[in-house]
C-alpha positions in Angstrom: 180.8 149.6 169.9 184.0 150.5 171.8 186.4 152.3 170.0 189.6 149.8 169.6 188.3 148.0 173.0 188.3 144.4 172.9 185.7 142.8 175.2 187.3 141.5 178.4 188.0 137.6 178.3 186.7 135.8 181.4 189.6 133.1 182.0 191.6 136.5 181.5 190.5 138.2 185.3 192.8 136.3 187.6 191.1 135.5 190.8 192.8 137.3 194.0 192.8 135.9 197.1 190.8 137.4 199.7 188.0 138.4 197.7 184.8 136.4 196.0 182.3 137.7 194.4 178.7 137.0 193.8 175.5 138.2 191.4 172.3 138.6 191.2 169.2 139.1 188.4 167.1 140.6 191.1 164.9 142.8 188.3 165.3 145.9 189.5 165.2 148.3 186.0 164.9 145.3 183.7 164.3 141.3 184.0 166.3 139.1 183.3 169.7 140.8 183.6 172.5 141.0 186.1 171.8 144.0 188.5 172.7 143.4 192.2 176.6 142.3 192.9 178.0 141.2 196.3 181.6 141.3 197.3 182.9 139.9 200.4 186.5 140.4 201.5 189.2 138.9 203.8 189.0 139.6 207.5 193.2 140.7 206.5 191.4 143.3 204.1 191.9 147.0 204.2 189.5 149.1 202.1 189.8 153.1 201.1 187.6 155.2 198.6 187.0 158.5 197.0 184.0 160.2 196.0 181.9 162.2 193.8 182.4 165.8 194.8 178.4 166.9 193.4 176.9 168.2 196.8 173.7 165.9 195.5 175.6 163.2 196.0 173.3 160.0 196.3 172.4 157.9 199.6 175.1 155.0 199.1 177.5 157.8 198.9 177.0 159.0 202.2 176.7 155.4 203.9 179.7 154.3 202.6 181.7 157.4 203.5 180.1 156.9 207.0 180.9 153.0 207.0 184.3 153.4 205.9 185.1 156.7 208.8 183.4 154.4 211.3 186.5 152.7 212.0 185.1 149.2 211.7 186.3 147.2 209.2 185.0 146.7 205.8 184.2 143.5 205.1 182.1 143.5 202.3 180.5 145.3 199.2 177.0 145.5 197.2 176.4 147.3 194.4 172.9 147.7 192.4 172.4 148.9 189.3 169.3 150.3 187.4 168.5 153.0 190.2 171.0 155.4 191.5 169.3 156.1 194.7 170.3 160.1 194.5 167.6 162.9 195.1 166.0 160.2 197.5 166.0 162.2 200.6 165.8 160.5 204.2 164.1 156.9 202.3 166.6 157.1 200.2 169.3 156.5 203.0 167.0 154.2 205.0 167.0 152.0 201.5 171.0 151.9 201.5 171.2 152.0 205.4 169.0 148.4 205.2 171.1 146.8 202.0 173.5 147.1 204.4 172.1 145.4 207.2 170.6 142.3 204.8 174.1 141.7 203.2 175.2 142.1 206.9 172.5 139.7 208.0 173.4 137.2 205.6 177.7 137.2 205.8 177.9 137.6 209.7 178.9 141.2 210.1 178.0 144.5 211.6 176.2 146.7 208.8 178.9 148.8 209.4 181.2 146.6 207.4 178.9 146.8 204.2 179.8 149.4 201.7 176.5 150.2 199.2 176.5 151.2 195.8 174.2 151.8 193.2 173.9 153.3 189.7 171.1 153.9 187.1 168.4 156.6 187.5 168.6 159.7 189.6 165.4 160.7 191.2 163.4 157.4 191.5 163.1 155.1 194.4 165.4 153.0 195.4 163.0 149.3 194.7 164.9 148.1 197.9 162.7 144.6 198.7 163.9 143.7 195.0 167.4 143.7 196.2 166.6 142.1 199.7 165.1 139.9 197.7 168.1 139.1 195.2 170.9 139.3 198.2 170.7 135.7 198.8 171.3 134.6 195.5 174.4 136.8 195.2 175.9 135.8 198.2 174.8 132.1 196.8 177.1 131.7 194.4 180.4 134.0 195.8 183.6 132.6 194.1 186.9 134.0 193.4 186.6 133.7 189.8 183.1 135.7 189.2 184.9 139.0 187.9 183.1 139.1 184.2 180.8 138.4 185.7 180.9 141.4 188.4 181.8 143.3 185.3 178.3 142.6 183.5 176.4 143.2 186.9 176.8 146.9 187.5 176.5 148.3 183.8 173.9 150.7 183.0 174.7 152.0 179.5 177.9 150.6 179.0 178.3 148.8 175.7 180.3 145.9 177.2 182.1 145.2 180.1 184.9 146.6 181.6 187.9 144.3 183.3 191.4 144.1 183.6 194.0 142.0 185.7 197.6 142.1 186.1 200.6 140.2 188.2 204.0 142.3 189.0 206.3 140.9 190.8 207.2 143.2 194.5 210.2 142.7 196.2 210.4 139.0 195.4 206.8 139.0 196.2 204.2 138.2 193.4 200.9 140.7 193.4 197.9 139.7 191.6 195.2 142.5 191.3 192.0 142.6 189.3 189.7 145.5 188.6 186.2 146.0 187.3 184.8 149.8 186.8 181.6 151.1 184.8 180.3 153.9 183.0 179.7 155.6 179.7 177.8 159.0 180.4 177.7 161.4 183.0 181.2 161.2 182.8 183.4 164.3 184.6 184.6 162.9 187.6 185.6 165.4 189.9 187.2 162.2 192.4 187.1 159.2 190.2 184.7 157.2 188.0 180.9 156.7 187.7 181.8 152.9 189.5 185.4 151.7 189.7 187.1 148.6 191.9 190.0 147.2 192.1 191.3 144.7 194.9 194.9 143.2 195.0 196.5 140.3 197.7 198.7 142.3 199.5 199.1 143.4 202.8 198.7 147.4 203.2 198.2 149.3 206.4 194.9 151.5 206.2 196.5 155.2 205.6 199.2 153.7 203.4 195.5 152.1 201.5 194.4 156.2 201.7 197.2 157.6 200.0 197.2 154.8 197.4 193.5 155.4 196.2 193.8 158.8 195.8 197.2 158.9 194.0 195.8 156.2 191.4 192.6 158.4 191.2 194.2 161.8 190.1 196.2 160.1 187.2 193.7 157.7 186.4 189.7 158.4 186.8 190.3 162.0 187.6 191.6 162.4 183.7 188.7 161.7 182.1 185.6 163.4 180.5 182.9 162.4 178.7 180.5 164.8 178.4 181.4 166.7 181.2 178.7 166.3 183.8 179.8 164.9 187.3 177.7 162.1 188.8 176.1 162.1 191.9 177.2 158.5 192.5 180.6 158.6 191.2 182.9 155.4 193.6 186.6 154.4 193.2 187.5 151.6 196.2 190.8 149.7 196.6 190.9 146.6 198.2 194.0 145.2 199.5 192.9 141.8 200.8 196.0 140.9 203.1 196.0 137.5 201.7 199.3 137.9 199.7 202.9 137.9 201.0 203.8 141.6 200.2 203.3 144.0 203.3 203.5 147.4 202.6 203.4 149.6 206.0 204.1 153.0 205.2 204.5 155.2 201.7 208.1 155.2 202.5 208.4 151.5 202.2 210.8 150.3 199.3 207.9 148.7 197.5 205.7 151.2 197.9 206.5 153.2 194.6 206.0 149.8 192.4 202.9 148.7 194.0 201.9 152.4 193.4 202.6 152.5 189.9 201.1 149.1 189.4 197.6 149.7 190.9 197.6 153.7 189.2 198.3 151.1 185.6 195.2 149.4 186.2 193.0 152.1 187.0 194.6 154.1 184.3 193.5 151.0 182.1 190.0 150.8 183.8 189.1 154.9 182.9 190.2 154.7 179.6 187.8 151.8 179.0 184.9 154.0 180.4 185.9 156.9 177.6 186.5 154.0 174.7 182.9 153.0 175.9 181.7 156.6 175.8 177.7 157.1 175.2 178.0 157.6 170.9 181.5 157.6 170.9 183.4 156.7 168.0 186.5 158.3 168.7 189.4 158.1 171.6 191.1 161.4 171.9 194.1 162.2 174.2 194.4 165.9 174.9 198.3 166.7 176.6 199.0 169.5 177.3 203.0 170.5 178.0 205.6 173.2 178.9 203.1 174.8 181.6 203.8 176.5 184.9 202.2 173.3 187.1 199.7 170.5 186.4 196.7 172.3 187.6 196.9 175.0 184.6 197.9 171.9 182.1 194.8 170.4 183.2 192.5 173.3 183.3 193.3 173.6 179.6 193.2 170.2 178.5 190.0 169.9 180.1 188.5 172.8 178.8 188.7 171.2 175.3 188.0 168.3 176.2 184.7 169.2 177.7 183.8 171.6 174.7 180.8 170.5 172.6 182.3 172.0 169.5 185.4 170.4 169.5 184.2 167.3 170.5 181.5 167.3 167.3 184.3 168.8 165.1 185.9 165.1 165.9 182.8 163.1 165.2 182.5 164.7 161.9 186.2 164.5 160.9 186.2 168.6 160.3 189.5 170.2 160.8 187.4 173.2 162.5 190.5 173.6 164.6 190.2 177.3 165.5 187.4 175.6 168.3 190.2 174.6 170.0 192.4 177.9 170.2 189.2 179.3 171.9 188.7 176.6 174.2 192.5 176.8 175.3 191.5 180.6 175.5 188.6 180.6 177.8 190.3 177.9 179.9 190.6 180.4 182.9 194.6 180.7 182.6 194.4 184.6 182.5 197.6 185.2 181.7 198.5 182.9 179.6 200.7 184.1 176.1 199.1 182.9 173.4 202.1 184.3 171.4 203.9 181.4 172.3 201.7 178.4 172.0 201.6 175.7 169.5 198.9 173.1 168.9 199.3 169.9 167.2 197.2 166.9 165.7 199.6 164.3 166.2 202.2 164.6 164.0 200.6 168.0 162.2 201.6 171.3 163.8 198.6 173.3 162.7 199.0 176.5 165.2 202.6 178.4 165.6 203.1 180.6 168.2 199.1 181.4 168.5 198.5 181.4 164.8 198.2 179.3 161.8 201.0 177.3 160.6 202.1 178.8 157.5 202.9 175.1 156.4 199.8 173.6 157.5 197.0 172.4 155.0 193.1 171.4 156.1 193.8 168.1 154.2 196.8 167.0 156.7 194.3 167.6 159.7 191.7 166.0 158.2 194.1 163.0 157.5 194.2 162.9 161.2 190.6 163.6 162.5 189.4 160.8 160.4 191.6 158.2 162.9 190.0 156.6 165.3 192.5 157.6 167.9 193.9 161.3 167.8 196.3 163.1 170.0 195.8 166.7 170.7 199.0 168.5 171.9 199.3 172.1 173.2 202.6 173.2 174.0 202.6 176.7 176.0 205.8 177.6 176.2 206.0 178.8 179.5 207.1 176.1 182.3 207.9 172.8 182.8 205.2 170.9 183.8 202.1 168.6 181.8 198.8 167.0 182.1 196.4 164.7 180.1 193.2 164.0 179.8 191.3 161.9 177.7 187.9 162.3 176.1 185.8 161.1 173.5 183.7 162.8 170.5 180.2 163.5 170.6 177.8 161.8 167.8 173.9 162.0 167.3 173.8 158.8 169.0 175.0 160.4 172.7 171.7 162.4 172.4 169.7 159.4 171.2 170.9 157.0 174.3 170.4 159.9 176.8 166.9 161.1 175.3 165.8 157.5 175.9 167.7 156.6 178.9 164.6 156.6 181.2 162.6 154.3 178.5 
């Protein structure tokens, strides 16, 4: 189960204009189960995305990055889960090069204006005639108000569902977006998320769009680790359908920083789901780090514990091991980083002063804290201004148990 996650309400997902969406049980991995989603979009939508940065990156991958620099634009999206389509070679692009031009087929458009997707198995062939096959029933039953649904369609492992909407007010202007995103392993991005949408009704010009997704990406999908492996299929898109009254032209509009902050919100909202859904987990861990010389050493170090297998265990099994963490921070890559004047924290418990053990601190306080269900882990380093955060989960027997039978 989650950790502290509530399961997404369905009359909770506003609809947003401009954008319907449409499933399919086409049997791909598994019958009788929501694997093939359609979106189509606006002909007033603009569309940007960010990628997995693994050089194996799958076959959708690379259509869609085409698609999207072919300058024509995007009109709608299909996503398939229960086989990545990664490792797939030339068939494998074929396979996402003709979803394309059957969702195409079927909406009116150039395959050009599809955007593919998939997630599930890496390695395997892409069972491409049982998505043909499915397409028409997605496209079927497009409505505005499908987003649980979309939700349930491209899980793999995932636990539950993960959705969120919002409505801010812009400039007089109200903004309704809606998100959807997926994943609970294989869970580094190096870009974004395993899968992660979100569209919103106003009107934003294409590099303003650009900007926007990767800003919302570095503070959102790009802070999270579950186990530390990046995907080869890892997707973030923003959809601004056009269909709203806000118009947002350039990054140095007025309402630029709001609608900013908004969308970055909701994606923020979105990743953490992924890491409360993480494969085993049974703990949500923050991991700030503070007073370092930029964000990029805040972040190496936060990440370095966050990724480590033996602080993440210590977690799971509520063991105040914390001298796991000193060495992570110490093999972070920060070479010359001072460990005489760092101090490390359990929320409220200041277990390490300037690099050593609090005199004051006692195993029982930090095992009051490890045996939360939400812990914050706070390095200060004593040597600059700036911070960074990432969040993270702890790994349980039951992370190797889901991935040991993942292909069963």
């Amino acid at each position: 189960m989650a950790v502290n996650s509530p399961l997404p309400v369905a009359a909770d997902l506003k609809p947003v204009n401009g954008i319907e969406l449409g499933f399919a049980e086409a049997g791909i991995k598994k019958p009788n189960r929501k694997d093939v989603l359609v979106m189509k979009l606006a002909d007033s939508a603009t569309v940007a995305g960010v990628f997995t940065k693994n050089r194996f990156c799958a076959a959708p991958v690379q259509v869609s990055q085409a698609n999207l620099k072919s300058g024509k634009p995007i009109r709608a999206l299909v996503v398939n889960t229960g086989n990545a389509n990664a490792g797939t070679g030339e068939p494998g692009l074929a396979n996402a090069q003709r979803t394309c031009a059957e969702v195409a087929k079927l909406l009116g458009l150039d395959a050009q204006q599809v955007l593919p997707f998939s997630t599930g198995v890496i390695l395997e062939p892409l069972p491409v005639e049982k998505i043909v096959a499915g397409l028409p029933a997605a496209v079927a039953n497009l409505k505005a108000d499908n987003w649980f649904n979309a939700a349930e369609a491209i899980m793999t492992t995932d636990t539950q569902p993960k959705a969120a909407s919002n409505t801010v007010t812009i400039g007089g202007h109200q903004v309704t977006m809606t998100g959807i995103s997926k994943g609970a392993g294989m869970i580094r991005p190096n870009m974004a998320t395993m899968l992660g949408y979100v569209a919103f009704d106003a009107k934003v010009a294409q590099p303003v769009l650009d900007e926007l997704v990767r800003h919302a990406a570095d503070r959102s999908f790009n802070c999270i680790t579950i186990d530390g492996d990046t995907s080869t299929n890892d997707s973030f898109i923003l959809m601004a359908t056009g269909a709203g009254a806000l118009e947002v032209n350039s990054t140095d509009s007025p309402h630029y920083p709001a609608l900013r902050d908004a969308v970055t919100g909701l994606s923020l909202n979105l990743a953490q789901q992924i890491i409360r859904d993480g494969e085993g987990a049974t703990k949500f861990i923050t991991v700030a780090v503070e007073e370092g010389r930029d964000e990029e050493e805040c972040r190496k170090i936060a990440y370095s514990i966050a990724h480590s297998p033996l602080v993440k265990t210590a977690f799971f099994a509520s063991d105040p091991n914390l001298g796991r963490i000193l060495a992570a921070i110490g093999y972070a890559g920060v070479d010359d980083l001072d460990t005489t004047k760092l101090d490390l924290y359990l929320d409220d418990v200041l277990v390490a002063k300037a690099g050593g053990r609090n005199p004051a601190y006692q195993e029982e306080d930090g095992q009051r804290v490890m045996k939360k269900a939400e812990i914050l882990v706070r390095v200060k380093l004593g040597r600059g201004n700036a911070s960074g955060t990432v969040w993270t989960c702890d790994l349980s027997h039951d992370y190797v148990s889901i991935n040991a039978d993942y292909r069963s």
